[in-house]
N, C-alpha and C positions, 0 to 999 in steps of 0.2 A: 196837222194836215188832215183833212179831211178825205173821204176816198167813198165812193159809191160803187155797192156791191148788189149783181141783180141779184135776186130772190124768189125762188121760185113756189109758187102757191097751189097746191093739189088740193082738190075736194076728195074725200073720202068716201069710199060706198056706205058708212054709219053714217056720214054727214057731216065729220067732224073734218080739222084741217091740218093741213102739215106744209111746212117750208123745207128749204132747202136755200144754201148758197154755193152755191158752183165752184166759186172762188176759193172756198173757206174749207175747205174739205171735213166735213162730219159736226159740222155748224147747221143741225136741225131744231127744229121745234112742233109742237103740233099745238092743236085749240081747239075747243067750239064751234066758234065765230073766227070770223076772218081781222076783223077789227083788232080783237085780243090774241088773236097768232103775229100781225103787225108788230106788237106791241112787246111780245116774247120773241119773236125772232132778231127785233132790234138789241132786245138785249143779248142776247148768246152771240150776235157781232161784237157786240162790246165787248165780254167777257174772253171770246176767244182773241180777238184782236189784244187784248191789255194782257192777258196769258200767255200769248206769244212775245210783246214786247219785254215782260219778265225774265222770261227765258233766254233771253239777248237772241231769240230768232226776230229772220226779216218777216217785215208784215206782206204780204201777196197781193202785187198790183190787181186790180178791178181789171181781166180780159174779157171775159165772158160778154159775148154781144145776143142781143134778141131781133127778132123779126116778127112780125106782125103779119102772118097771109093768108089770104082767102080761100075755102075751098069750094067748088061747084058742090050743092046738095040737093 
């Protein structure tokens, strides 16, 4: 089964990046580029998701919702 987990994407004051998943509790990654944090943060879902199923824990539904809003500047 498949399961979609947001992710969230900070820039850094050096420039460089870091995720985060809400869901996943200490399911981080940081990068460079944002491309290659994509790309490392997919994996540490993998990892802690297959780490948990090892462990006969349950995996954590996908809650986390986002919004998209404008502000006057």
């Amino acid at each position: 089964m498949d399961r979609k987990y947001l992710v969230v994407i900070e820039k850094a004051e050096d420039g460089s990046y870091s995720a985060y998943v809400p869901d996943l509790p200490g399911c981080v990654s940081s990068a460079d580029t944002v491309e290659e944090l994509k790309h490392l943060i997919k994996e540490a879902i993998d990892m802690y998701v297959q780490d948990m199923i090892a462990d006969g824990e349950p995996v954590p539904e996908p809650t986390t919702q986002w919004a998209e809003l404008t502000a006057a500047v």
